[in-house]
C-alpha positions as semicolon CSV with decimal commas, in nm:
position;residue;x (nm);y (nm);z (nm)
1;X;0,000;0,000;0,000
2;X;0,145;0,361;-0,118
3;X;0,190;0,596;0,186
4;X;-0,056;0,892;0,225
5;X;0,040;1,191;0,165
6;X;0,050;1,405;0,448
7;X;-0,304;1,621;0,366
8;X;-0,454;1,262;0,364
9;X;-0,378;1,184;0,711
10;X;-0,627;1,302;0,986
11;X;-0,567;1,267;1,364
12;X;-0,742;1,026;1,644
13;X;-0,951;1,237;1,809
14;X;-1,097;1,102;2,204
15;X;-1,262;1,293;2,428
16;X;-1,602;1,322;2,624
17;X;-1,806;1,396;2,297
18;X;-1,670;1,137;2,056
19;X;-1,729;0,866;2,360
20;X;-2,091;0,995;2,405
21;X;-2,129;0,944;2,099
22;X;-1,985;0,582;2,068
23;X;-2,213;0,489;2,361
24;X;-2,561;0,599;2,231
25;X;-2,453;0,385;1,960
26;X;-2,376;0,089;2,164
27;X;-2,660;0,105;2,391
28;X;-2,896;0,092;2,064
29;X;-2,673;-0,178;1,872
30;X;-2,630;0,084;1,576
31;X;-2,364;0,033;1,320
32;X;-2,206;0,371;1,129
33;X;-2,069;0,367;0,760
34;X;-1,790;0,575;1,014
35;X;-1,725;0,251;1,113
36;X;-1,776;0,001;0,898
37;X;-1,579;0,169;0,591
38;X;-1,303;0,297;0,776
39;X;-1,381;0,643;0,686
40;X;-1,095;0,875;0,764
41;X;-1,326;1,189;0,900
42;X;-1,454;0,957;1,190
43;X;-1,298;1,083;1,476
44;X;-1,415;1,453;1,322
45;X;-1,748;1,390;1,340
46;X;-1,814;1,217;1,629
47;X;-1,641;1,539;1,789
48;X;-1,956;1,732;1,611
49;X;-2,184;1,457;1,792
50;X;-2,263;1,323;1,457
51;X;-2,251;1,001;1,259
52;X;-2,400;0,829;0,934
53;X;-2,617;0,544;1,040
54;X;-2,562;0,231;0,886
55;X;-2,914;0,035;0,881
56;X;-3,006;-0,337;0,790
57;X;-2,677;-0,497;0,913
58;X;-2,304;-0,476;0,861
59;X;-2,301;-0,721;0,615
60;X;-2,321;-0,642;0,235
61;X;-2,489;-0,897;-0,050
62;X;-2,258;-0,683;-0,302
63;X;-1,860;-0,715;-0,314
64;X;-1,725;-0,379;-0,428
65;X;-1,347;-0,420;-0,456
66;X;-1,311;-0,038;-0,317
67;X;-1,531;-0,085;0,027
68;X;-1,471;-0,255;0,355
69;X;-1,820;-0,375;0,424
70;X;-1,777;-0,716;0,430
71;X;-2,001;-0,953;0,192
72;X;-2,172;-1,242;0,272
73;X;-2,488;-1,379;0,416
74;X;-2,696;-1,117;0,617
75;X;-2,881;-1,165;0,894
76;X;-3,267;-1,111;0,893
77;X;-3,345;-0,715;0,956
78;X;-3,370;-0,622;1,287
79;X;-3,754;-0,445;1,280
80;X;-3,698;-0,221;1,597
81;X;-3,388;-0,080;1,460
82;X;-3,586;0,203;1,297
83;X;-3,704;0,331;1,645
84;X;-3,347;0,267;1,721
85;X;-3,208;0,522;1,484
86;X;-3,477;0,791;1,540
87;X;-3,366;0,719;1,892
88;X;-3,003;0,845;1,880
89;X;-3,160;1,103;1,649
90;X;-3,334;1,250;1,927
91;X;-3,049;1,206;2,208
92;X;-2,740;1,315;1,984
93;X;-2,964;1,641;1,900
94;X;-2,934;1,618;1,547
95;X;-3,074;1,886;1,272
96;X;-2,957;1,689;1,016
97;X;-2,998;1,269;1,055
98;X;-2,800;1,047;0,722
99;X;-2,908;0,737;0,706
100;X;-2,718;0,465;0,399
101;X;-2,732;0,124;0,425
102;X;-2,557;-0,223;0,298
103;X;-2,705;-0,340;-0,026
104;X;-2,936;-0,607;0,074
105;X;-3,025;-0,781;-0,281
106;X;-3,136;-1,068;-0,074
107;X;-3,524;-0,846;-0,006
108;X;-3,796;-0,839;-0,242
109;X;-3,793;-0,483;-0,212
110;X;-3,397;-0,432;-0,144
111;X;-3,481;-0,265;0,192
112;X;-3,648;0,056;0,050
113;X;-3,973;-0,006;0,355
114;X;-3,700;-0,043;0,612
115;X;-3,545;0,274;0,469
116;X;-3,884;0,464;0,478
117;X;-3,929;0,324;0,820
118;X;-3,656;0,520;0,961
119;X;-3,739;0,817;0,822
120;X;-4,137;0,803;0,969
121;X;-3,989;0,692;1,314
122;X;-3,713;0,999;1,331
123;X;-4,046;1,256;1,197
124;X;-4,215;1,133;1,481
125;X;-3,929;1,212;1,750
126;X;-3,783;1,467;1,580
127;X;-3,792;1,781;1,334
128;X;-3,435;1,705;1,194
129;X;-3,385;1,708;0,832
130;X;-3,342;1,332;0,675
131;X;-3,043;1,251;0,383
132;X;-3,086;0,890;0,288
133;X;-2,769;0,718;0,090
134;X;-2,953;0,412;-0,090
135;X;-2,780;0,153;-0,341
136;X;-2,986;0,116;-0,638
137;X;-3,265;-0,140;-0,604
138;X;-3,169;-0,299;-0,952
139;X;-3,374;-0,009;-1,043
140;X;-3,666;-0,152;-0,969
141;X;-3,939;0,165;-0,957
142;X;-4,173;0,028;-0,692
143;X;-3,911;0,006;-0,494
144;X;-3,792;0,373;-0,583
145;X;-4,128;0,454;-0,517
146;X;-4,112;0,387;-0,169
147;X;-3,847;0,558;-0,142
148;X;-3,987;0,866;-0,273
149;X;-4,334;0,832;-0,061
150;X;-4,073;0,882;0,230
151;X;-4,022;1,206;0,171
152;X;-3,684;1,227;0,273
153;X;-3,534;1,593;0,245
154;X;-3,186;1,472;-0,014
155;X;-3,199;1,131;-0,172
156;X;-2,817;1,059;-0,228
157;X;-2,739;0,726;-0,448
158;X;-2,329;0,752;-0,574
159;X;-2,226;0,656;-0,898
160;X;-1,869;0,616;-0,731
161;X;-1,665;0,588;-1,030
162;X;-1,678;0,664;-1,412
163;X;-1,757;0,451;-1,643
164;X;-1,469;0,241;-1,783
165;X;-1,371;0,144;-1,404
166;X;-1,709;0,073;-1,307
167;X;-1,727;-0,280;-1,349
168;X;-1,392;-0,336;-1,210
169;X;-1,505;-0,135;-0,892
170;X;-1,864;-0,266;-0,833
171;X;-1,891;-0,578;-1,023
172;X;-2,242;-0,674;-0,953
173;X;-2,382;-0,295;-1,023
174;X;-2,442;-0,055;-1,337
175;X;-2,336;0,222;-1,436
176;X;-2,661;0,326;-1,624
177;X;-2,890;0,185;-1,336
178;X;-2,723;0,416;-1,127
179;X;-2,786;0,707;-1,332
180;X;-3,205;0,630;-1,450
181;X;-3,247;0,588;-1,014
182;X;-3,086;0,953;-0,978
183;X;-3,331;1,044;-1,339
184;X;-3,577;0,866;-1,189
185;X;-3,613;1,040;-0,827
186;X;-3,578;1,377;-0,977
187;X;-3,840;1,342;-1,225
188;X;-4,072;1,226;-0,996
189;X;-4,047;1,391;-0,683
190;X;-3,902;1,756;-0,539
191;X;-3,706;1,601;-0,353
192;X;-3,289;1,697;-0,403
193;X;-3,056;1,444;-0,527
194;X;-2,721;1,445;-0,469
195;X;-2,437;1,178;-0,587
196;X;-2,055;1,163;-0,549
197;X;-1,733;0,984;-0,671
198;X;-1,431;0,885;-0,570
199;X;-1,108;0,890;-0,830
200;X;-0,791;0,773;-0,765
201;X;-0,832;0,447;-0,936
202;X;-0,709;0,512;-1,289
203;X;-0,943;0,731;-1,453
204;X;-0,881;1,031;-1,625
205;X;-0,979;1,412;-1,606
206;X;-1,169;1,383;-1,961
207;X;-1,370;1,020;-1,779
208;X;-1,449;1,284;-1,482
209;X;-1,563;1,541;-1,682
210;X;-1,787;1,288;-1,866
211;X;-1,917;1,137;-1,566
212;X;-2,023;1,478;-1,387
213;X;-2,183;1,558;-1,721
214;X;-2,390;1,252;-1,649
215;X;-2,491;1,377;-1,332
216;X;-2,592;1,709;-1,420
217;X;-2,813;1,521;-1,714
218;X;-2,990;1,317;-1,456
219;X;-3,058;1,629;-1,243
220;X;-2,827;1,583;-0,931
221;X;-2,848;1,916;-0,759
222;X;-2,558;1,796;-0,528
223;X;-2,195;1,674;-0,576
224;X;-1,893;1,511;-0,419
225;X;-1,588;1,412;-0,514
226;X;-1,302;1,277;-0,304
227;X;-0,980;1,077;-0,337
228;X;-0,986;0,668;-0,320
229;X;-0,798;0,580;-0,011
230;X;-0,721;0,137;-0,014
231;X;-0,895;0,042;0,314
232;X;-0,650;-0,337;0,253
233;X;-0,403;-0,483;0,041
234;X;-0,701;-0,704;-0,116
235;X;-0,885;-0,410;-0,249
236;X;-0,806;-0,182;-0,566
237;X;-0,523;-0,049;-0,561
238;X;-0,475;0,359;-0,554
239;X;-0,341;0,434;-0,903
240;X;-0,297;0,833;-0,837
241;X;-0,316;1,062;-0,496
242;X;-0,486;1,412;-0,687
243;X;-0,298;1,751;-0,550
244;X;-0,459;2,028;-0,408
245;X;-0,442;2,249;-0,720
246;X;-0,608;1,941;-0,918
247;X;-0,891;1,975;-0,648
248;X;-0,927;2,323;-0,737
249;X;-0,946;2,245;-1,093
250;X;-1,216;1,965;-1,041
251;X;-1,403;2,256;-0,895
252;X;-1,371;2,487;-1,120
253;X;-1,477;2,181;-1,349
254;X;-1,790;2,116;-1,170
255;X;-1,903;2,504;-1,173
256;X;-1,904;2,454;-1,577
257;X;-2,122;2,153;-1,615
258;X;-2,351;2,343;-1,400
259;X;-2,370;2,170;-1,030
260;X;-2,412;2,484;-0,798
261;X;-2,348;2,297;-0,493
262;X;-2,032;2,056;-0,472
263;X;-1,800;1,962;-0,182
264;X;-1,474;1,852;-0,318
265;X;-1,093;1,781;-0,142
266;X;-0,918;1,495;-0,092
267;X;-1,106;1,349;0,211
268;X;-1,446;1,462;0,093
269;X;-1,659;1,154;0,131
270;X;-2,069;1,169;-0,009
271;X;-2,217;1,241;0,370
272;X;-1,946;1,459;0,496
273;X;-2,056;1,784;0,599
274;X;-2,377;1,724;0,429
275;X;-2,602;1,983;0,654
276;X;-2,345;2,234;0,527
277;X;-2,394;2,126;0,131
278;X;-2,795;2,122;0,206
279;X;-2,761;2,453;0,358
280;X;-2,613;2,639;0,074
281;X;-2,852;2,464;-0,164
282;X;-3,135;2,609;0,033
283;X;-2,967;2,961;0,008
């Protein structure tokens, strides 16, 4: 594994708030995408007594070679874990609650009631705003559809990587799929989409350019983009660590195409900050 460079590398951060925060968690058996992918702003935002719930299990049906979810067999959903998560809603005092999940192609509906669940159990506790991070469903619209009659303020779904790597990087997905589930939301709700990507794995500024176009065409009102960081030796390898000036340039990329509201830097990942990006949409 290549070292990071040094505006990759984030410190541990322990104190009172980051332990409360762990312990809510605990007491409700919660799991956090913080967690379970290894993310590198962890420590930051349990400091800000917030995390990204990870709901129906810590076990993926999917094997993305870029994520450290493990896959295998999940367990059954747990049906109380809805009032769960509205639960450390309520006690971490969140305005803003994301909620993503493992892929569970093992459901009829891949999860999208359990994902509306949440949201109706945090609305009834609390007046924070919702951001869901769903995979794609297959694309299967009555499942989107129950997604949408959730009413979630953001819908995020990430295309995570451009085209030509796709199928490398997530194997059992689509590039296209994930696109028509972004087309789809937008065209048939009000509610904001948002999507993100990570490079570092050997694409190139023109396959970026071309993917964000794709974005924009499906209607994404929100954007990410952050660098590919190998969780293991058995996952993709990093083929490039982008500079800061190539940051700025991806910005000023994303401003032409047309995205108003983007959040990109090297440890930008899709639910980081995310109040802040919802926020500035709003005006």
């Amino acid at each position: 594994m290549q070292r990071l460079p040094e505006y990759l590398k984030r410190p541990i951060i322990d104190t009172e708030k980051t332990k409360f925060v762990r312990r809510i968690l605990k007491t409700k058996c919660l799991n956090t995408v913080c967690e379970g992918a290894r993310c590198p702003n962890k420590s930051e935002c349990y400091s800000k007594n917030t995390a990204t719930f990870l709901i129906m299990g810590n076990i993926c049906t999917r094997n993305c070679r870029y994520c450290n979810i493990s896959p295998a067999r999940p367990l059954p959903l747990d049906l109380e874990e809805p009032k769960h998560v509205a639960e450390a809603v309520k006690e971490l005092g969140l305005k803003y609650a994301v909620i993503t999940s493992v892929t569970r192609d093992d459901l009829p509906d891949g999860g999208a009631m359990h994902f509306k669940n949440c949201v109706d159990e945090i609305r009834k506790l609390t007046d924070a705003q919702i951001e869901i991070l769903t995979p794609d469903f297959k694309g299967d619209t009555d499942s989107l559809n129950v997604i949408i009659s959730a009413r979630s303020d953001v819908f995020n779904h990430n295309i995570e990587t451009v085209k030509s790597i796709f199928k490398t990087a997530r194997p059992q997905g689509n590039y296209q799929t994930s696109l028509d589930v972004l087309d789809y939301i937008k065209k048939n709700s009000s509610i904001i989409t948002k999507s993100g990507l990570m490079i570092g794995l050997g694409e190139t500024i023109e396959e970026i350019e071309e993917t964000l176009i794709d974005l924009r065409q499906a209607g994404v009102d929100i954007l990410t983009i952050g660098q590919y960081i190998q969780p293991s030796k058995a996952h993709l390898e990093v083929k490039k660590y982008y500079t800061l000036d190539e940051y700025e340039e991806l910005k000023t990329m994303a401003g032409r195409i047309g995205f108003k509201i983007f959040h990109i830097g090297p440890l930008v990942r899709s639910s980081y900050e995310a109040k802040l990006s919802f926020d500035r949409l709003l005006g």
